[in-house]
N, C-alpha and C positions, 0 to 999 in steps of 0.2 A: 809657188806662184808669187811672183813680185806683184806690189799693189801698182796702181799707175803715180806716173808722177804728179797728175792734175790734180787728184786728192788730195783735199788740205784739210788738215784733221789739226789743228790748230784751235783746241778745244778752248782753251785761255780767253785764246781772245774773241771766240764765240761769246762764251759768258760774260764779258765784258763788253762789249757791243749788244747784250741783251738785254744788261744792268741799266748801260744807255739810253735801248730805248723805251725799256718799260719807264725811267726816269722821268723822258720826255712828254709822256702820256698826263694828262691835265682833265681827265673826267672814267667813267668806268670804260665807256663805249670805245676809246683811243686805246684805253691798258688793252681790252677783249681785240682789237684788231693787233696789235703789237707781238700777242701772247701766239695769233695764226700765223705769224711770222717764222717763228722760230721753233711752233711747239702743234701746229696745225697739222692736217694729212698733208700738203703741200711745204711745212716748214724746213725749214734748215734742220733743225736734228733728226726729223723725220725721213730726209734725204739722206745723211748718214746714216741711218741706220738701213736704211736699203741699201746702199753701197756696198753695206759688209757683205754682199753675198757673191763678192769679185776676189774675197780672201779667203783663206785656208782655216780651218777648224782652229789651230790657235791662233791664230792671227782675229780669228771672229772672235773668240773668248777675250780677245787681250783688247783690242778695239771696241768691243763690245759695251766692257766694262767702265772703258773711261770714258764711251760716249753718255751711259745712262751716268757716270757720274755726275758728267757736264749736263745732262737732261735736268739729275735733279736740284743742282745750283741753281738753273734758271727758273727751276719751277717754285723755289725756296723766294727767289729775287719774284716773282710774281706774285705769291702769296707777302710779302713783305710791303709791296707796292699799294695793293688790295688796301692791305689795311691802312698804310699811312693817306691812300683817297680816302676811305668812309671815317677816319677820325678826320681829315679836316671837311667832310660834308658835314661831319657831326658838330664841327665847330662853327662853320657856318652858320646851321641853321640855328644854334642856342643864337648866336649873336643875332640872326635874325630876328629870332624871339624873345629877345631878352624882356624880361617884367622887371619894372621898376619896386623889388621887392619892400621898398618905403612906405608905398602907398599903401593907402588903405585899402582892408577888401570890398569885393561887392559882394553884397550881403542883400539876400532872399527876401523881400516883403514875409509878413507873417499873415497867415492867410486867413477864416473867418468864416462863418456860418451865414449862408444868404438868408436876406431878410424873414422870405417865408419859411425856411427852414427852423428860424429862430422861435417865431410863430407858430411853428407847427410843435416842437419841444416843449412849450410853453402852455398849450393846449393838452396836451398828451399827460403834460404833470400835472395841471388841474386838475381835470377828472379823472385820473389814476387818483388823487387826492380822496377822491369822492367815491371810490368803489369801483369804476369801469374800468373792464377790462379794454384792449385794445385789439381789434381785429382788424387781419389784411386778407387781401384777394387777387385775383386776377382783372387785369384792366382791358384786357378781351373778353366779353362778356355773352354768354348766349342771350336771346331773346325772352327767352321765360325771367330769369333773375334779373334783367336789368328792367324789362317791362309790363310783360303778362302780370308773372306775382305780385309787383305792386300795383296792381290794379290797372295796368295797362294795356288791355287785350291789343289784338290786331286791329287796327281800321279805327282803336276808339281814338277823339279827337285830340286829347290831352298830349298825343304824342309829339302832335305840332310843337308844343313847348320844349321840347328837347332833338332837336335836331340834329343828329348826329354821322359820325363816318363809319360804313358797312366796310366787312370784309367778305372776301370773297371766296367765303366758305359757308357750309350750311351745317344745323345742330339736328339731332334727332328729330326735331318735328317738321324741318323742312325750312327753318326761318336762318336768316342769314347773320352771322357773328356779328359784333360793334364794339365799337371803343366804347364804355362805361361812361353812361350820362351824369351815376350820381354814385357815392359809394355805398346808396342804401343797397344796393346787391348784397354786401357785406351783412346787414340786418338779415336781409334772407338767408343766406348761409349760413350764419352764425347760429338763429333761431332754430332753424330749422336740423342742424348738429345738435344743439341745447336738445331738443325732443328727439331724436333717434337712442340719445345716449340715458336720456331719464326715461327712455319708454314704458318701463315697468313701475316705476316711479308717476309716471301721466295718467297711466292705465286706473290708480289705489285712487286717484282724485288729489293725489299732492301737487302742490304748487308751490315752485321755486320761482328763485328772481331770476331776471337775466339785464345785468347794467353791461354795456359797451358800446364802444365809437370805434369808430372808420374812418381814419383818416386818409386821404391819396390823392391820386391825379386822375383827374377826370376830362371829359372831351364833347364839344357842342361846334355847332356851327357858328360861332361867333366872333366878332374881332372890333373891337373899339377903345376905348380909353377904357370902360370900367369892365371889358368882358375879353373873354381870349377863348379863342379853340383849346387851347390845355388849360387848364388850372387847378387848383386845390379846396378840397371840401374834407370836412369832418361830419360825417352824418351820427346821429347817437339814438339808444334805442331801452329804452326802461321800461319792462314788463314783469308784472307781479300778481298779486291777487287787488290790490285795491288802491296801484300807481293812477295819480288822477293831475289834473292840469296842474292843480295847486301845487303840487310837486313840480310839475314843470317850471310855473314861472319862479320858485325859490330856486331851483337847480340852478337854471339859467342865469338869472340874478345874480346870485354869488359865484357863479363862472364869469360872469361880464366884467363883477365887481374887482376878481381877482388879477384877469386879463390884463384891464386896462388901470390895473392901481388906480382906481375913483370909487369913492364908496360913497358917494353922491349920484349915482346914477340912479336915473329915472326907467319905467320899461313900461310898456303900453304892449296888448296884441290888440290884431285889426284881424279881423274874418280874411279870411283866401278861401284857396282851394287847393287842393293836390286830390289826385287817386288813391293814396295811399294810405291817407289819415280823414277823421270826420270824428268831431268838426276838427278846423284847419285854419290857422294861424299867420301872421307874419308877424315875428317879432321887431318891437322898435326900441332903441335905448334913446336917452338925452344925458349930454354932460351936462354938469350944473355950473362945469367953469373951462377956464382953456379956450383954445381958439375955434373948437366946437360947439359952446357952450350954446342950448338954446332951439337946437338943429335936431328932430328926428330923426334918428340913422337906420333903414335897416338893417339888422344883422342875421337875421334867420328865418326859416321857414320850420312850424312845426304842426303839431296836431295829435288827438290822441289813434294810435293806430286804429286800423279798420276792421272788422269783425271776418271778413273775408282774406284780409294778408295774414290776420292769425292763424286762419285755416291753411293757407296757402306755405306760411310755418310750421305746420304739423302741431297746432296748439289748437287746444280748447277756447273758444272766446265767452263762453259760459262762465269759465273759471280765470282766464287770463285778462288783462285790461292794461294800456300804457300808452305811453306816449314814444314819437318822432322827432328828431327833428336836423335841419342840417343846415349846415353857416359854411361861406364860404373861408378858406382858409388866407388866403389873398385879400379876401375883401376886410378880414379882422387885422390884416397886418398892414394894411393901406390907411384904417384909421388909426392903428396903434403908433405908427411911425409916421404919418401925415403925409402920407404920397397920395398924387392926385392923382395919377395916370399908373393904371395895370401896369401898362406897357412896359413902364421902367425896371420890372420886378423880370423880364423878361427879355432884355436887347444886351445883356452880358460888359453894360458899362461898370469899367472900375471906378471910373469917380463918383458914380452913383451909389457902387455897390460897397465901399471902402469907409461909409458912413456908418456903416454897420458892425464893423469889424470891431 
């Protein structure tokens, strides 16, 4: 069977008009429409190769061959095209992005321990100095450990004093969770671990010590210059056979002394109240020099614990006896650094907080 004569199988200059126009193509989208041209279900050697089914077993074999030869030239000039577009998008974009590698780098601020965190380290090494251990807890707190046990039943009035945010969830005796007023919770857990674990040791009539603080974040309804709905407290807790004020106020003392580097300070207590202690304290310091000098400052609330919270400890109060007491964490680092306003320790300003660093 003769082929027709309108067949032009002029393979050559197929592949040269394909070299053409993949040439022509100036982005990826122009080569991919080029490439349907010639190489598509609609293309030119795609039409050839249907054609072949107008010729003879060798005639398909011999045509065949030199159409896929020419297939694969164009496919070679395609992949060839490909890459001299994505080396010059590549070149592009470097020049795009060229860095002036002259210059100098930009280099990372070095970063720093926030004020009360500083405060709180410093605290922690103190009376780690002096024997305390250090206990943490949970800051969702049931109703027995944040209020009942220390002496703060239901309905009693004291509770005014701490006002605080409920969740809305209930604990075995039907009272509703809270964010932790104070971290003497921690006092209660602590204690009250101390006597499960010496129980047999409680039982003989022996009496160990128990020193530790509680430092953390705690939660009230408050919000002004010297008070915040979150802030920081270290509550501390010394019980023993014959721990007495006078312990208290040297403890303190040389914690304050140490604090705030003054070994000039002054301390006075003034009667209060709390539920938890009796009697009950507010401590006051005086600088003797500095821009405070002369100024009673409160720094803490304490007292010797209550005969009832020791029970409520799982301790003897016949054989156990000590003191409380708890400072705010915020309020020791507002006079140590001389900030006047809480608030500042709290709104996440750098130029505030890069004084510290």
């Amino acid at each position: 069977m003769n082929a027709p004569s309108a067949v032009n199988l002029d393979l050559d200059a197929l592949v040269s008009a394909a070299r053409a126009r993949f040439a022509q193509a100036h982005a990826s989208a122009d080569l991919e429409n080029a490439k349907a041209q010639f190489l598509g279900k609609a293309g030119r050697v795609t039409e050839l190769m249907k054609g072949l089914a107008q010729f003879s077993i060798d005639e398909k074999k011999t045509r065949g061959a030199a159409i896929n030869q020419a297939k694969q030239s164009i496919e070679a000039a395609l992949a060839e095209r490909r890459q001299q577009l994505a080396e010059q998008q590549l070149e592009e974009q470097l020049q795009a992005e060229a860095l002036d590698v002259t210059l100098p780098g930009r280099q990372r601020g070095a970063g720093g321990l926030h004020p009360v965190s500083l405060a709180w380290e410093r605290i922690v090494q103190i009376f780690g100095s002096m024997g305390f251990d250090v206990a943490d807890g949970p800051e969702i707190e049931t109703d027995w450990f944040n209020f009942t046990a220390l002496g703060n039943p239901p309905n009693h009035p004291a509770r005014s004093m701490q006002d605080t945010f409920y969740v809305d969830l209930q604990d075995e005796n039907g009272q509703p969770y809270c964010l932790r007023t104070h971290t003497s919770t921690m006092q209660i857990r602590y204690a009250a671990a101390y006597a499960r674990r010496h129980a047999a040791a409680l039982r003989r009539g022996e009496v160990g010590e128990i020193r530790v603080i509680a430092p953390g974040r705690t939660y009230r309804v408050d919000n002004d210059a010297t008070h915040s709905p979150m802030f920081h407290q270290v509550e501390g807790l010394w019980l023993g056979r014959d721990v007495s004020l006078k312990d208290l106020k040297v403890m303190y003392l040389d914690f304050c002394k140490a604090f705030f580097e003054a070994d000039d300070l002054m301390m006075r207590f003034r009667p209060s109240y709390f539920p938890f202690t009796e009697p009950s304290a507010e401590i006051d310091i005086q600088f003797q020099s500095g821009p405070l000098a002369g100024k009673w400052l409160e720094v803490s609330g304490a007292g010797m614990t209550h005969p009832q919270v020791l029970r409520n400890m799982g301790l003897d109060p016949e054989r156990y006896q000590g003191f409380a007491f708890g400072s705010g964490i915020d309020r020791l680092a507002m006079l140590r650094y001389g900030v006047a306003d809480l608030r500042l320790f709290f709104e996440g300003d750098i130029r505030f907080l890069a004084q510290f660093g």
